[in-house]
FILUM-108278 format. One record per residue: y, x, z of N, C-alpha, C in turn; residue number from 1. Coordinates in Angstrom, 2 decimals. Layout:
<recs>
Y:X:Z:Y:X:Z:Y:X:Z:NUM
...
</recs>
This chain:
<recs>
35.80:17.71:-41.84:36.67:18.11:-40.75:35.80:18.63:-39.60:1
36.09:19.44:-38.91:35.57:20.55:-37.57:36.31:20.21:-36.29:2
35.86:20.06:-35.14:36.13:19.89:-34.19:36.11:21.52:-33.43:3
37.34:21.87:-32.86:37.81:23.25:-32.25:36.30:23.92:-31.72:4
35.34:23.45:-31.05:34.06:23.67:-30.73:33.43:24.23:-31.49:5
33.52:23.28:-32.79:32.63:23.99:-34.15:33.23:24.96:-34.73:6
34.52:25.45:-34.90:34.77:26.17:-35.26:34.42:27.87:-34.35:7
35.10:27.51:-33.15:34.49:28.23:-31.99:32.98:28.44:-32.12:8
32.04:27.81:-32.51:31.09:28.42:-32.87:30.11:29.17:-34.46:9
30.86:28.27:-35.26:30.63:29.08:-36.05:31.56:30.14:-36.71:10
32.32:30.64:-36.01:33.69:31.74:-36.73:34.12:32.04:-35.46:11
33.51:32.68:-34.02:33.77:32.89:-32.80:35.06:34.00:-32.59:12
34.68:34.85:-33.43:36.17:35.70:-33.24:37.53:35.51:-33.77:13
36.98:34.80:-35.03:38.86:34.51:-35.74:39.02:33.01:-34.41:14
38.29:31.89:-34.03:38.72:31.30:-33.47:39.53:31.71:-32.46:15
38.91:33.25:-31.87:39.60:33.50:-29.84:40.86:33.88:-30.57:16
41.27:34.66:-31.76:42.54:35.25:-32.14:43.39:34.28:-32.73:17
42.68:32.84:-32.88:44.08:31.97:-33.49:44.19:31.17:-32.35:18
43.56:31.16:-31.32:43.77:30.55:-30.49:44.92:31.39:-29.27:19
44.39:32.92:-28.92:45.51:33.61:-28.86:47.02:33.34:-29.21:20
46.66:33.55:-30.52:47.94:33.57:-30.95:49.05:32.42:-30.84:21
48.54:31.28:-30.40:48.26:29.75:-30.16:49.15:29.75:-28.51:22
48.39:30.45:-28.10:48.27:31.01:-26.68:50.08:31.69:-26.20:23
50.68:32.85:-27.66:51.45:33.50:-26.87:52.61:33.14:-26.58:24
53.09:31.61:-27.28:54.19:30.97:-26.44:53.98:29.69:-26.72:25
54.95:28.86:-26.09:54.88:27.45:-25.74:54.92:26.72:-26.97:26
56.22:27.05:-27.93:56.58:25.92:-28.65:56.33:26.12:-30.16:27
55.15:25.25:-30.39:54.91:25.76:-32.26:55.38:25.08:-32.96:28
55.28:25.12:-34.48:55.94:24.38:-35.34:54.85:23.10:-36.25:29
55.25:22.44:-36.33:54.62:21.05:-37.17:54.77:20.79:-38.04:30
54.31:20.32:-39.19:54.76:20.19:-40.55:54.19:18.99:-40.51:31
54.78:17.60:-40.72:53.91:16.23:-41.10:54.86:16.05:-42.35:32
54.30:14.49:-43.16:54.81:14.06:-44.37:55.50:12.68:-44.07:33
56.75:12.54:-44.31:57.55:11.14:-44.16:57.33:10.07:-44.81:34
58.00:9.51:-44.43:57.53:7.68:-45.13:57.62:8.48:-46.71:35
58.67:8.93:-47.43:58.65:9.24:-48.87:58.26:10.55:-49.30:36
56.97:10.96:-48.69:55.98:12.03:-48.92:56.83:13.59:-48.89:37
58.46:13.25:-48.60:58.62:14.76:-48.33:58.18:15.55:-47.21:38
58.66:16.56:-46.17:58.07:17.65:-45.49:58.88:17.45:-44.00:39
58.06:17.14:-42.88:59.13:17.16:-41.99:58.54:18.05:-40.92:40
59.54:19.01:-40.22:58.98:19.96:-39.22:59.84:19.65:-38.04:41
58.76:19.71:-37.16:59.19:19.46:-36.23:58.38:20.73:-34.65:42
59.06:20.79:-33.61:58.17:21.52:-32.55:57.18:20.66:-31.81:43
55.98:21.21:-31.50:55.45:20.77:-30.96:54.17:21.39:-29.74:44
54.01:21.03:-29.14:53.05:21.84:-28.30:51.44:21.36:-28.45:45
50.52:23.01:-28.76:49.29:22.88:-28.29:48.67:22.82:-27.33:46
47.48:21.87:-27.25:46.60:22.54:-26.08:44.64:22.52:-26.83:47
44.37:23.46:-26.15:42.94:23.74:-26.71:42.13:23.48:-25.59:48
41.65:22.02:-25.27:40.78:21.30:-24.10:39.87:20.61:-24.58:49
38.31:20.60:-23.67:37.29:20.13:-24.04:36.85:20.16:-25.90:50
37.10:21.48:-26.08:36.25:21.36:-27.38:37.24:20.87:-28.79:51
38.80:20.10:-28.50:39.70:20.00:-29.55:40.81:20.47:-28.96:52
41.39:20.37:-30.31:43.25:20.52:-30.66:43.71:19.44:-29.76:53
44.89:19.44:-29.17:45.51:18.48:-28.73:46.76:17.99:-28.70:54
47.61:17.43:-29.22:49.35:16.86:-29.43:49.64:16.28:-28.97:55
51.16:16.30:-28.36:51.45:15.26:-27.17:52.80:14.94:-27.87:56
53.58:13.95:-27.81:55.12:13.27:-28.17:55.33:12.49:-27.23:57
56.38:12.37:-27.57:57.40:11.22:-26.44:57.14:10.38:-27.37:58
57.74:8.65:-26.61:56.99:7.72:-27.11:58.52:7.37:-28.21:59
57.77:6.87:-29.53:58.36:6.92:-30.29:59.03:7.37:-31.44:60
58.59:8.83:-30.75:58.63:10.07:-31.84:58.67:9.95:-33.07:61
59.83:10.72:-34.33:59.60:10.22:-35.84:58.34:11.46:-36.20:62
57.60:11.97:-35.73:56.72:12.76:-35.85:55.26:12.24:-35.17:63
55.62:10.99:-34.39:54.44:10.16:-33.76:53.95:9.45:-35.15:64
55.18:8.89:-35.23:55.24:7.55:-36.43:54.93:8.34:-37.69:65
55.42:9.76:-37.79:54.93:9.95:-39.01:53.03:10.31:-39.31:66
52.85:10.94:-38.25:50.96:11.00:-38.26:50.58:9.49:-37.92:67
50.71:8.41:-37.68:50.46:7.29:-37.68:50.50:6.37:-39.11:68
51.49:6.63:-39.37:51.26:6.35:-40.45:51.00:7.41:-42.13:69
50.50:8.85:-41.63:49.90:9.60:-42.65:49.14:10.68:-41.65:70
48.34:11.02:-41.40:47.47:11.45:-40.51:47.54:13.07:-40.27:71
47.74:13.93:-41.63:48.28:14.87:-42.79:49.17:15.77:-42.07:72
48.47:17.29:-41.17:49.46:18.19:-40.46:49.27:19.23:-40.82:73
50.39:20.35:-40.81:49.91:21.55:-40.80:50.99:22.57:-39.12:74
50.34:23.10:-38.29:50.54:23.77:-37.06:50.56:25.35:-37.49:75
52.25:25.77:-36.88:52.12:26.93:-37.08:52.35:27.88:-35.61:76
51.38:28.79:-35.34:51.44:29.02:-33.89:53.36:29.43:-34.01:77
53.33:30.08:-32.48:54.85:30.93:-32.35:54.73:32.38:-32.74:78
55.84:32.89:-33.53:56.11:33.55:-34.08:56.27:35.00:-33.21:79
56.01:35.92:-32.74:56.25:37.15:-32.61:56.46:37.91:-33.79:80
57.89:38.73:-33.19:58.38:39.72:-34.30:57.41:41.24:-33.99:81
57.59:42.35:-35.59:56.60:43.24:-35.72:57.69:44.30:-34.55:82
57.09:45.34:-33.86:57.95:45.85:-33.18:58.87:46.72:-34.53:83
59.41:47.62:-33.10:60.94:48.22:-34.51:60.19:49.45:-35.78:84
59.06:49.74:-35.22:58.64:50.87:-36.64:57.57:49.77:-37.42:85
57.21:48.91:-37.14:56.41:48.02:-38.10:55.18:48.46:-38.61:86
54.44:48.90:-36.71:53.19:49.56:-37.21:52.45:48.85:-36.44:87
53.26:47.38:-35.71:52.37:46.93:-34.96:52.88:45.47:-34.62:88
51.86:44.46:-35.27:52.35:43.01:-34.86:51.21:42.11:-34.62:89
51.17:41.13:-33.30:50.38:40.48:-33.04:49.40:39.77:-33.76:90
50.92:38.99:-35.51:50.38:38.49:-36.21:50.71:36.72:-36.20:91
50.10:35.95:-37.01:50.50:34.62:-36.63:49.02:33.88:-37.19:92
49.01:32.51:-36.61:48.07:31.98:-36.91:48.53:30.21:-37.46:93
47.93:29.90:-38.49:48.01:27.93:-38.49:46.88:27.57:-38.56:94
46.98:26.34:-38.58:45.64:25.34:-38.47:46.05:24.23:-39.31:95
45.57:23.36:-39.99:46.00:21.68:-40.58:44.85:21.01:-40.61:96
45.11:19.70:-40.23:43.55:18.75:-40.76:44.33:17.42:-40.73:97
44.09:16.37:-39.62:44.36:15.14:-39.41:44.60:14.72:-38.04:98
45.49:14.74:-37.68:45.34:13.85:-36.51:45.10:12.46:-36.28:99
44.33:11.89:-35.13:43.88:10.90:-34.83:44.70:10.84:-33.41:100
44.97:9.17:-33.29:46.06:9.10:-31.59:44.67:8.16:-30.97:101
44.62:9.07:-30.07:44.16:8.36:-28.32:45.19:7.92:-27.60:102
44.34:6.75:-26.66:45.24:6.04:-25.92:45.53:7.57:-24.29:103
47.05:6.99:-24.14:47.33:8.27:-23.43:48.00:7.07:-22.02:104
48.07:8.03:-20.93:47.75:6.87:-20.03:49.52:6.34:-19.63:105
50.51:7.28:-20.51:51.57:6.43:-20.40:52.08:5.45:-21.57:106
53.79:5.63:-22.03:53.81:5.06:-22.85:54.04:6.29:-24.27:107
54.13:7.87:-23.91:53.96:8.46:-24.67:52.74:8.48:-26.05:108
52.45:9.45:-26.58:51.79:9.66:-27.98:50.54:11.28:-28.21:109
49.36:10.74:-27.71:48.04:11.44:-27.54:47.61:11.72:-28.98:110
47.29:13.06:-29.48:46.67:12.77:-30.64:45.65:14.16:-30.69:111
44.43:14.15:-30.81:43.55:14.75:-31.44:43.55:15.00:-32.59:112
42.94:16.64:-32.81:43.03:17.24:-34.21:41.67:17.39:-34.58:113
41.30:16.97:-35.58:40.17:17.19:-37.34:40.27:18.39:-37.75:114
40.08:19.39:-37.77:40.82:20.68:-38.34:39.85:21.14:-39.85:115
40.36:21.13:-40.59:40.41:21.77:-42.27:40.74:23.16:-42.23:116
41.39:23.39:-42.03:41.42:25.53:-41.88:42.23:25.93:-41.17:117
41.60:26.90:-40.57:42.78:28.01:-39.94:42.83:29.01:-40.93:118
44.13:29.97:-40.37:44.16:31.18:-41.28:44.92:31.99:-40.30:119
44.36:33.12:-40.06:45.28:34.34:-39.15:45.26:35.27:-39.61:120
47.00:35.90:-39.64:47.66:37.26:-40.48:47.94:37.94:-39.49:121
47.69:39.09:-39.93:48.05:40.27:-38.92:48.13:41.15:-39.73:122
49.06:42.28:-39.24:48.57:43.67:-39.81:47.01:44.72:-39.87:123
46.97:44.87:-40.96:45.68:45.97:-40.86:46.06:47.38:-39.76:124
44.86:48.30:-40.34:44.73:49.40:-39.02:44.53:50.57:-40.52:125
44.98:51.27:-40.87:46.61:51.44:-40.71:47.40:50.48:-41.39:126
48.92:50.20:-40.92:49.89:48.98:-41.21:50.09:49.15:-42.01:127
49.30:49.54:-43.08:50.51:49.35:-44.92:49.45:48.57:-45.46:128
49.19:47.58:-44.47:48.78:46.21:-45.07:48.39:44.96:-44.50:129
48.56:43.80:-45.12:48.08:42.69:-44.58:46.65:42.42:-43.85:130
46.35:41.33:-43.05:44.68:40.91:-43.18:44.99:39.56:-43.11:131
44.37:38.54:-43.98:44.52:37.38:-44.17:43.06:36.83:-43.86:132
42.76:36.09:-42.62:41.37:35.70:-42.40:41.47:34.07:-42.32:133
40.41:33.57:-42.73:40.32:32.11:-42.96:39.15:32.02:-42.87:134
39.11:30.26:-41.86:38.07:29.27:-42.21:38.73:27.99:-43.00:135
37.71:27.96:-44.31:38.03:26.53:-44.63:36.91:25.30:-44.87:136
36.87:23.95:-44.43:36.22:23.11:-44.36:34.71:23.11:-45.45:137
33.72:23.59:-45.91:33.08:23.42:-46.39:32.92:24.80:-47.69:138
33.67:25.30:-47.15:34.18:26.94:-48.01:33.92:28.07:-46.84:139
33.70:28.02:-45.61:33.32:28.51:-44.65:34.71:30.05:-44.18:140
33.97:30.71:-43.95:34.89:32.00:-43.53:35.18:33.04:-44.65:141
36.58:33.62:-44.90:36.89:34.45:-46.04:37.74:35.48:-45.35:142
37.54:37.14:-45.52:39.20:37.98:-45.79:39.61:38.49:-46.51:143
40.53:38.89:-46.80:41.48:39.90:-47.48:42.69:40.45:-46.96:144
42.49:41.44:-47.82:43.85:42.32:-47.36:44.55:41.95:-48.65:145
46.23:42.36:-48.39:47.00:42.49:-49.35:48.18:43.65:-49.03:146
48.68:44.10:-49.97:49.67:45.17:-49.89:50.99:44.89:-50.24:147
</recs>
């Protein structure tokens, strides 16, 4: 697992663009695993401070309780649509690893992210195609296009 820092330094440009993308609205999406290992999504907000990922919940949260008791996320930034001729889109970015909860100074739910891979899609230059860029944990940096 990579701490946002390390990634930021070793993969400096896909980091500023998933972090961007991270960046272009408030509310992303969460994917944790429930008490009976199915899929639960929920919104949630990033922040990218001192070097990690960061998650915040209200106290009690079934999305607190569920990384508490399975650690196991996947973050999908916010979604921007391609404009109307579809020759031009920001793109989207996720991240997954583990979260870990710090004590937070109310009675809410602090949790630091481990991160295992990002991956950011965008359109190529010219748009009649994908770019699929990734870091993964011990597999390092990869792209491709697809059509």
């Amino acid at each position: 697992m990579a701490t946002w820092a390390e990634i930021e330094r070793e993969v400096p440009e896909l980091a500023r663009e998933v972090r961007a993308r991270f960046a272009a609205g408030k509310h992303s999406t969460m994917a944790t695993l429930r008490r009976d290992g199915g899929p639960r999504i929920s919104g949630t907000e990033v922040a990218f401070e001192d070097g990690d990922v960061w998650l915040g919940s209200m106290p009690g949260a079934v999305k607190a309780r569920d990384l508490q008791r399975d650690p196991r996320l996947a973050i999908h930034s916010p979604t921007a649509e391609p404009d109307e001729a579809g020759t031009s889109w920001a793109g989207e970015a996720k991240l997954s690893g583990t979260a870990h909860e710090v004590p937070a100074e109310d009675a809410s739910h602090k949790f630091r992210v481990d991160i295992s891979e990002i991956v950011l899609t965008r359109l190529g230059d010219p748009a009649d195609h994908l770019v699929i860029e990734s870091w993964h944990q011990g597999r390092g940096y990869t792209s491709r296009r697809r059509r």
